[in-house]
N, C-alpha and C positions, 0 to 999 in steps of 0.2 A: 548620412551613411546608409549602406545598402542591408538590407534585409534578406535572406531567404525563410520561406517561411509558407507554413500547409493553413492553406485559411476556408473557413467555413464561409458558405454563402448561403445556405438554404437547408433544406431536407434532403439528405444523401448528396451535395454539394461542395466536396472539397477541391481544393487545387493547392498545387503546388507553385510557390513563383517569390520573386525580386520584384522588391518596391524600394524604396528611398523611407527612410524613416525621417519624420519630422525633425526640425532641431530641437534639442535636449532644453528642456527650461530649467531654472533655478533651482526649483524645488521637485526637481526627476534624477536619476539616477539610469544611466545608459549599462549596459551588462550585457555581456561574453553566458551567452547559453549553450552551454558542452552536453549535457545529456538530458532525456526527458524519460519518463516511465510512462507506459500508454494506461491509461484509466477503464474500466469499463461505464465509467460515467462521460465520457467522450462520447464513447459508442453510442449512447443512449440520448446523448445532444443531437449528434448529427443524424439519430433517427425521428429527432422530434423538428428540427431544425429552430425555426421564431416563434414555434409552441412553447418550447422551454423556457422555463419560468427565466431563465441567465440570459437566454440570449436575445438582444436588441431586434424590436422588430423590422428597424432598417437595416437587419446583417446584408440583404441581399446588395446595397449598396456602399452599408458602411462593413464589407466584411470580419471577422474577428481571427483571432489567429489561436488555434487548437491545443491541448497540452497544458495541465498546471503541475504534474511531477517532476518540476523542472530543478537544476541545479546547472552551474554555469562561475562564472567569474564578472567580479565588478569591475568596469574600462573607465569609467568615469563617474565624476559625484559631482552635482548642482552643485552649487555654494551655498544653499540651506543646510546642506547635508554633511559638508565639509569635514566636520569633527567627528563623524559618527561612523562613518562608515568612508574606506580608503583603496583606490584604485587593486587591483592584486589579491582582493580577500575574495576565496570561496563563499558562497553564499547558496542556500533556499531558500523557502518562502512559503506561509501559510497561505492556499487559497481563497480559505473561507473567512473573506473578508465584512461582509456585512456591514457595509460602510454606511455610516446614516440610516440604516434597515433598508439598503440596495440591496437587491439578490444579486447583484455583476461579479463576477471572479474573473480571473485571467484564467482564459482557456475556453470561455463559455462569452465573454462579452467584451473586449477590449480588442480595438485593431492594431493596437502595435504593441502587444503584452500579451505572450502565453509561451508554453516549455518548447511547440514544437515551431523552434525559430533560429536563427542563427545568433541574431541580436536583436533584445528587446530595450526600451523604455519602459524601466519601470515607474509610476504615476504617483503622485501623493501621501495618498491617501495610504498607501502599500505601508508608508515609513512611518505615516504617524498613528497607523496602527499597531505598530511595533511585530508587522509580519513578514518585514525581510530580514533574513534571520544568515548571521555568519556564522562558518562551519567550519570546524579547526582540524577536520578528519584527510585522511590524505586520497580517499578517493571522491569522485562523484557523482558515482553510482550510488556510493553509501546516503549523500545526500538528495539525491533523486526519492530513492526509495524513503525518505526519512514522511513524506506524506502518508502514504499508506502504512509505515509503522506506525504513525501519530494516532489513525482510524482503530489500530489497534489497543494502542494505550490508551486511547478515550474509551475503549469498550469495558476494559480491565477497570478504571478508575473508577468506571460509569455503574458498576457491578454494587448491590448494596445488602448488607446484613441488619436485622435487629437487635433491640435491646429488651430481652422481655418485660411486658407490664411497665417500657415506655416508650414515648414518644420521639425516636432516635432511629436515625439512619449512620450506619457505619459504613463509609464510602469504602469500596475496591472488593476485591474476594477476598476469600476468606485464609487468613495464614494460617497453613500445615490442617489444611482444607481440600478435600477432592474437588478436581476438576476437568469437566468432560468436554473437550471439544470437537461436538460432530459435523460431521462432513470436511473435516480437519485438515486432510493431506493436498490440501493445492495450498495457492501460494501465502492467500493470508493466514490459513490454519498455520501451517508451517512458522509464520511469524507470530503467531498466539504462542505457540509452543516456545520457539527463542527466548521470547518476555520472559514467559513464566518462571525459567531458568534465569534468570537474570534480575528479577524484584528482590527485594530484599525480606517482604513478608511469602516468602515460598512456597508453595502448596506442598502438600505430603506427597502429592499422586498427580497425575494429568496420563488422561485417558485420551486417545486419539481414534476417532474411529472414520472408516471410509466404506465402501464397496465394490476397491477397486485394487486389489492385489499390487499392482503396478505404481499406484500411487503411493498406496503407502510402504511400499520395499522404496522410493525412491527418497520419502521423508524419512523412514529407519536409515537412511544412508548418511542422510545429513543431518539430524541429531538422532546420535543413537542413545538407547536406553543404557550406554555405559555410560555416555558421555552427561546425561541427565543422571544419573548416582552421584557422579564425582562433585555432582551441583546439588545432591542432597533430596532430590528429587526421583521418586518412580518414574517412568514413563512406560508405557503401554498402547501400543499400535494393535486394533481390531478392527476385523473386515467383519462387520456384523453378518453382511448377506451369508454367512458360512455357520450364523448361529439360529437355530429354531427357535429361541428364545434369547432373541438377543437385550431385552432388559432383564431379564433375570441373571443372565451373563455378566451384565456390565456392574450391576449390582453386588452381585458377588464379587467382583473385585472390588469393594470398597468393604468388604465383611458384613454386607448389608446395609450399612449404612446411607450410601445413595448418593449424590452432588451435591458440595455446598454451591458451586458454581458452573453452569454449563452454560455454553456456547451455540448457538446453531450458525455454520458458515454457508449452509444451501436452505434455499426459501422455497423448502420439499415440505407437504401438510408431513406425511409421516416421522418428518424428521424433527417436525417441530413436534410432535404430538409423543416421541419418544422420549426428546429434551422433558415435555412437562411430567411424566413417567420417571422418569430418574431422580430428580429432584430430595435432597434428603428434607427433614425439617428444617423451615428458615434457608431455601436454596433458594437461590435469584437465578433466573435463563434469563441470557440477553440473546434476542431476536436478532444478532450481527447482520443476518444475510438480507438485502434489501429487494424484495419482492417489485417484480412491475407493472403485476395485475391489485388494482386497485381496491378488489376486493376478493383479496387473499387471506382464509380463512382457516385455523386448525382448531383439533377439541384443545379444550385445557381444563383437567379436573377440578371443579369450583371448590370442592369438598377438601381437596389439599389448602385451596386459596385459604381458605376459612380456619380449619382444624391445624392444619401444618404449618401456615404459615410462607406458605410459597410465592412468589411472587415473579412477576415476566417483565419485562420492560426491554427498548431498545436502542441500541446506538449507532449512530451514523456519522462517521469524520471525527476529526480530533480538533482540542484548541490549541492556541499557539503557544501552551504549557507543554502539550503532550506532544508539540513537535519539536520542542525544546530538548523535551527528555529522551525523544529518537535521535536525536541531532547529536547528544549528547554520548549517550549510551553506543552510537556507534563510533563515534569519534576516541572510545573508549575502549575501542573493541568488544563490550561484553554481550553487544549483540551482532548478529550478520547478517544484515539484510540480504545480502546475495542468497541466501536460500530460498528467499522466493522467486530469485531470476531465474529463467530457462531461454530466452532467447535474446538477440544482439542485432540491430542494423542499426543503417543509416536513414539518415533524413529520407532521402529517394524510396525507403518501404513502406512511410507513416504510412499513405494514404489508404494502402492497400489493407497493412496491417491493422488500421484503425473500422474498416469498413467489412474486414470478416474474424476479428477478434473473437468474439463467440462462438467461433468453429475452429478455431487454434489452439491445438492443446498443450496442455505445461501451464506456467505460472505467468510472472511477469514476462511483458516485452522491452525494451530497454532499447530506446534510439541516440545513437550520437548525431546530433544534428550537423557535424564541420565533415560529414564524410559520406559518402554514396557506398552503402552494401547491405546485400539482399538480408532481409527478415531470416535469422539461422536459428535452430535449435544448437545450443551448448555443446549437447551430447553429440552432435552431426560434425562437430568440428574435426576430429581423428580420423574420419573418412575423409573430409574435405581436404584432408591437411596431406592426402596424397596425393594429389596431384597441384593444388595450390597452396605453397610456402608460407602466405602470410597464415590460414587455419594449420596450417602446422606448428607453427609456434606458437599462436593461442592454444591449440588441443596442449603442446607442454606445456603452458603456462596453467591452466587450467588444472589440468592434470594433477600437477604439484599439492593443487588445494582440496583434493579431495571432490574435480570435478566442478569444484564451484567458482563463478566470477569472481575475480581479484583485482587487487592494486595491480599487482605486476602485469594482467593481461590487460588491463584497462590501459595502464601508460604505454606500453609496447602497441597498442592499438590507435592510441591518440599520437604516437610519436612516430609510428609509420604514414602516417597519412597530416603529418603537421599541424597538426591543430594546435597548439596550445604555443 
């Protein structure tokens, strides 16, 4: 069977093209990939190219095929596989596979397995690590996005409290506990926020803060601070750049009291240097935002470590528990990952879009790989939708939802162009 598919060869090195996929062996699993989320750890592959720790130093001849946000449909099951998994089921998949302590994941090492493909062969190892994962949700979008919520939920779980005068860690944040998450308003704060409204140990408070008017009037838009009451929950959107003292600001809104649990989503010294500043007694910061200078350094007052009991620590990626519980959770509606979406193409944008991602602004990008159309902003759709019919129907489809990607525009878009 034939492939399309954006494959890495090097350092700034990708292409777009059709190959022939191998025959399927026994214990592989062949699958229908309908949409991919673009990563910025892509970005930072293809800028390291056979430097990076994933990818194979013979990419340049054994190339790899790009994307692990993938979701899609299963065509076929090996005969290994047979009872477990059945032609027609929606499916995701953890990429952080660490198979036998390999650093290889699809997306970063694998030539005929990664999201941004028409059709993949999925390998082994994938199943018997119980990382292909079926999704009973009716879009798959939702399940695209279900990786980066998982990054999420590992961060929450990852979060830890003490026990005074003992030896005990109490995993997650803190219930009916303040929670500050700065640099908030792009696409995974936005999914910090979703969660938080959706656990069942709730926090009293979640503070969002940004420096960017526009971001966060866009995040007020899609969870508004009504719609966080009705969930029992404060929520509170601040542009600090507009406060002279913006830790004493942000303080005050907890009555003094200060964060059982904050967040940092940008890998800014000041931002992390305000996160250890906030901090109530017994508050954990998790370091979220993943820095690329290797010797990226902020203060952190020792004197709280000591006296107050604070503590930092960091999280990177989710396990294939926490993408169970995004898979789940969405499938359930209680959370929406479309709120971190802002953009929509096809296969035909990857390249582009993967190669100046860090200069596109919005949140996620979201590729349907069965279809050719240019990398769009969501919000561009109402203009576009005058003079071409198919963005007109998306802008009402859209529309409907309060602006945000949906089922209904997601199949009206896979049903125009025949994919499925």
């Amino acid at each position: 069977m034939k492939t399309k598919a954006v494959r890495m060869y090097g350092l700034d090195d990708l292409r777009l093209e059709t190959f022939e996929l191998p025959e399927m062996k026994d214990d592989e699993i062949l699958v229908k990939v309908v949409s991919d989320s673009i990563c910025m750890s892509t970005y930072k592959a293809v800028k390291q190219g056979k430097n990076h720790k994933r990818v194979p130093e013979n990419v340049a001849d054994h190339p790899i095929i790009v994307g692990h946000e993938m979701a899609g449909v299963i065509v076929e099951v090996g005969k290994k596989y047979e009872g477990q998994f059945k032609p027609g089921q929606k499916f995701s998949l953890q990429p952080a596979l660490n198979y036998k302590g390999s650093p290889y994941a699809p997306g970063y090492s694998y030539e005929f397995f990664g999201g941004n493909a028409t059709y993949n062969i999925i390998p082994p190892e994938v199943m018997e690590l119980g990382c292909l994962l079926v999704y009973e949700g009716d879009s798959y979008y939702g399940a695209s996005l279900g990786e980066p919520m998982s990054c999420i939920i590992g961060g929450y779980h990852a979060n830890y409290h003490t026990v005074p005068y003992k030896y005990e860690h109490i995993m997650g944040t803190k219930p009916n506990g303040n929670i500050a998450i700065l640099g908030g308003a792009g696409p995974m704060g936005l999914g910090a926020i979703d969660y938080a409204l959706a656990i069942d140990g709730k926090p009293k408070r979640v503070v969002v803060t940004d420096i960017s008017d526009d971001r966060l009037e866009r995040a007020a838009k899609f969870i508004t601070p009504a719609y966080a009451a009705s969930k029992g929950v404060e929520l509170i959107y601040v542009n600090t750049a507009k406060h002279e003292d913006p830790i004493a600001y942000l303080k005050d809104l907890t009555e003094g009291h200060g964060y059982d649990d904050v967040f940092v989503y940008a890998p800014v010294v000041p931002l992390v240097a305000q996160g250890d500043q906030l901090l109530a007694y017994d508050g954990c910061m998790n370091f979220f935002a993943g820095p690329t200078d290797q010797k990226f350094t902020a203060p952190i007052n020792l004197y709280n470590v000591h006296y107050n009991n604070t503590h930092i620590m960091g999280s990177t990626g989710g396990n294939t528990e926490d993408l169970i519980e995004a898979l789940d959770l969405s499938a359930k509606n209680l959370i929406n990952p479309s709120v971190m979406l802002t953009h929509i193409g096809g296969i035909d944008c990857t390249i582009d879009a993967i190669m100046d991602l860090p200069n596109i602004p919005g949140g996620k990008k979201l590729v349907y790989n069965h279809i050719d159309m240019p990398l769009t902003a969501i919000e561009d759709f109402e203009k576009l939708g005058a003079t071409d019919p198919l963005f007109k129907s998306l802008a009402e489809l859209v529309n409907k939802h309060n602006g945000l990607w949906n089922v209904e525009a997601e199949t009206f878009l896979l049903d125009y162009y025949n994919v499925l």
